[in-house]
N, C-alpha and C positions, 0 to 999 in steps of 0.2 A: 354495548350497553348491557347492563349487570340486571336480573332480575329484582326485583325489589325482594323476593325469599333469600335473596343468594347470601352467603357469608360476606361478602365485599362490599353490601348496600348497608345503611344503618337508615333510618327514617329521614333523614335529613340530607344524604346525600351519602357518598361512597367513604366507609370506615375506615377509619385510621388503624394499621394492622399493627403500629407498633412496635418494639425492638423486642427479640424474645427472652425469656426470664430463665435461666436453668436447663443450659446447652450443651449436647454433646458432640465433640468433632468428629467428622468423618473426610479423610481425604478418599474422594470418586477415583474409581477403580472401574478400567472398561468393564461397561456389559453394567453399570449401575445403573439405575431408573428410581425415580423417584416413591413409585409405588412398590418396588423390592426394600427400597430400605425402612419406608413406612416399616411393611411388614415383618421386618428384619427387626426395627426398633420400637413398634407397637404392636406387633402381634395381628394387624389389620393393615392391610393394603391400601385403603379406602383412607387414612391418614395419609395421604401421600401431602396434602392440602396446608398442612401444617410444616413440614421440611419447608414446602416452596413459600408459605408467607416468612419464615422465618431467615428467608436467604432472598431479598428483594431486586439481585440480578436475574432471578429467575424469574421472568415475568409474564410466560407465555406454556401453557401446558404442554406445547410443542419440545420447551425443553425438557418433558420427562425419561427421554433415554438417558440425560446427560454427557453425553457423547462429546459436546465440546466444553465438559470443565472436568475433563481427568486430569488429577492432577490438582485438582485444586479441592480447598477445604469447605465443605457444605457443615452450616449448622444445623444440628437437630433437638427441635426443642425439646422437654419433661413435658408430661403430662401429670393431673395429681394421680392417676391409677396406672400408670404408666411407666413408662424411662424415667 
């Protein structure tokens, strides 16, 4: 169950997160984590939230080592002050 503050709740039920708009590739490279490339590609760690809504196989913060998709291509969205 999602907190009604959380990003994943909208008033009515649980938010549609959408396909993301103005993306950059990255093929995962052992030892990536979701919050390294945040910070690699927003300057903040703490966006790690935005790689995973924008890659919807990722569906469990559990996968933030990455560890079982080296190899494969993770989107990473723009932000407007940002990537």
């Amino acid at each position: 169950m999602t907190a009604r503050s959380s990003r994943y709740t909208a008033a009515d039920g649980p938010r549609d997160v959408g396909q993301a708009i103005g993306v950059l590739e990255h093929e995962v490279r052992e030892g990536d984590r979701l919050d390294l490339l945040a910070l690699q590609y927003y300057n903040d760690a703490r966006g790690w939230w935005r790689i995973a809504d924008a890659n919807p196989l990722i569906v469990n913060a559990a996968d933030v080592t990455l560890d079982n998709w080296i190899g494969d291509v993770l989107l990473i969205p723009k932000v407007k002050d940002g990537v």
